[in-house]
N, C-alpha and C positions, 0 to 999 in steps of 0.2 A: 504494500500500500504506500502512497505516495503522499508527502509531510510536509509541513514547514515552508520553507523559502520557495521550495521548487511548485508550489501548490499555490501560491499566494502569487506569484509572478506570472503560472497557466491563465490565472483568473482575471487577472489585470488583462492579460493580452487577449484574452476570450471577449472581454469588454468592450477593449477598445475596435477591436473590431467591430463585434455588432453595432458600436455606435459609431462608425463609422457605415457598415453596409445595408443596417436599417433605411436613414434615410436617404440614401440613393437607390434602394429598391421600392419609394414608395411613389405610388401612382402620381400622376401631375395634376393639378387639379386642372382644371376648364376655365376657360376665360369669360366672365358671364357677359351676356351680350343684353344691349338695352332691350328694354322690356317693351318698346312700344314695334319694335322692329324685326322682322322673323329671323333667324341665324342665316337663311341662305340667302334674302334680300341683302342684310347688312354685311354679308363674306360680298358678294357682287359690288356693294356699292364701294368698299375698303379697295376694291382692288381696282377699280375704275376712277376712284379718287388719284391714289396712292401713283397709278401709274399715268395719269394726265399728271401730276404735280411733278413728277420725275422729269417728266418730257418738260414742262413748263419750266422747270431750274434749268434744266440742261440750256434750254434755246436763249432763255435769259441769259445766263453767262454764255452763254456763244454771241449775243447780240453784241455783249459790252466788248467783248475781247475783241470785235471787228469793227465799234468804232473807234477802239481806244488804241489801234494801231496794232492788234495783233498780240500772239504771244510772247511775242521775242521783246514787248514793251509794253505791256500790260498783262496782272492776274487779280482776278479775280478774292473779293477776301474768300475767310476759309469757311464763313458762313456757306457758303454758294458750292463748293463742293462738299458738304455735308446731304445725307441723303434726302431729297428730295425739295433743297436751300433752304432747310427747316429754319433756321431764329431769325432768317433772311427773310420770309417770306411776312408780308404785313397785311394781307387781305386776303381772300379765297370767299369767291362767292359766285352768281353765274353769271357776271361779268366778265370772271379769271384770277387768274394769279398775280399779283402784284408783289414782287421783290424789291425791295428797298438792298442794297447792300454798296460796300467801300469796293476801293483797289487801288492799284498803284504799279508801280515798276515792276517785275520778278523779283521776289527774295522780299519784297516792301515788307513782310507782317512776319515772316521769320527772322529779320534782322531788325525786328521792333520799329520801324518808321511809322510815322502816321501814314494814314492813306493818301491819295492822291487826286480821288475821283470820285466821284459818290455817283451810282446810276441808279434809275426807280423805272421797272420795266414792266409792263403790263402784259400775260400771255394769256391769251382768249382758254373758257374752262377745259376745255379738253385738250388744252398743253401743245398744241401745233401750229398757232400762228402768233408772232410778233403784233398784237392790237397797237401798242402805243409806247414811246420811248418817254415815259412823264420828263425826267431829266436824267442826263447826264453831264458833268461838271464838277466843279468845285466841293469839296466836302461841305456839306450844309447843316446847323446846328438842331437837331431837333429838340 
């Protein structure tokens, strides 16, 4: 039979395991979905959203990048390559997406400079057309 030290150390390690393999074997819970909206209308509409907004950041920072001379002298901040210009984007409605965001040189926000340019680009709701360039210019104080 088995004693002492070597018994009190099986047990610890027996522990630590289960508590470690417990909670990675336990089910995931579900994401609850609003209550006014059926799961498979609102998986439809997350995905119709989610992918006109992707196209709509995309073409916005493509817009700014071809007035502001290209990439070899203009980027975009880092709001705008974040997925889908998330903290960038200031409006979403069925007008469209409206992006507010900075830029400046290559390198401008990794080597801490302020930005250079401030553009507010409006992309019709289903993310494929350029509607309106509100401005591009000067960084402006909001």
């Amino acid at each position: 039979m088995v004693s002492g030290p070597f018994l009190r150390r099986s047990s610890l390690l027996a522990s630590l395991i289960l508590g470690v393999a417990l909670p990675l074997a336990a089910p995931a819970q579900p994401i609850s979905q609003p209550q006014n909206v059926s799961q498979a209308q609102n998986v439809n509409q997350v995905q119709t959203i989610s992918q006109a907004q992707l196209r709509a950041a995309n073409l916005a920072r493509m817009e700014a990048e071809r007035l502001n001379g290209g990439l070899t002298k203009y980027f975009a901040g880092q709001c705008m390559h974040q997925r889908g210009g998330a903290s960038c984007l200031i409006q979403a409605n069925e007008k469209g997406f409206l992006f507010r965001f900075p830029g400046g040189d290559p390198g401008w926000e990794t080597n801490r400079r302020a930005a250079t340019v401030e553009s507010e680009i409006l992309i019709s709701a289903d993310g494929r057309t350029i509607e309106k360039v509100e401005y591009n210019g000067v960084p402006r104080i909001h």
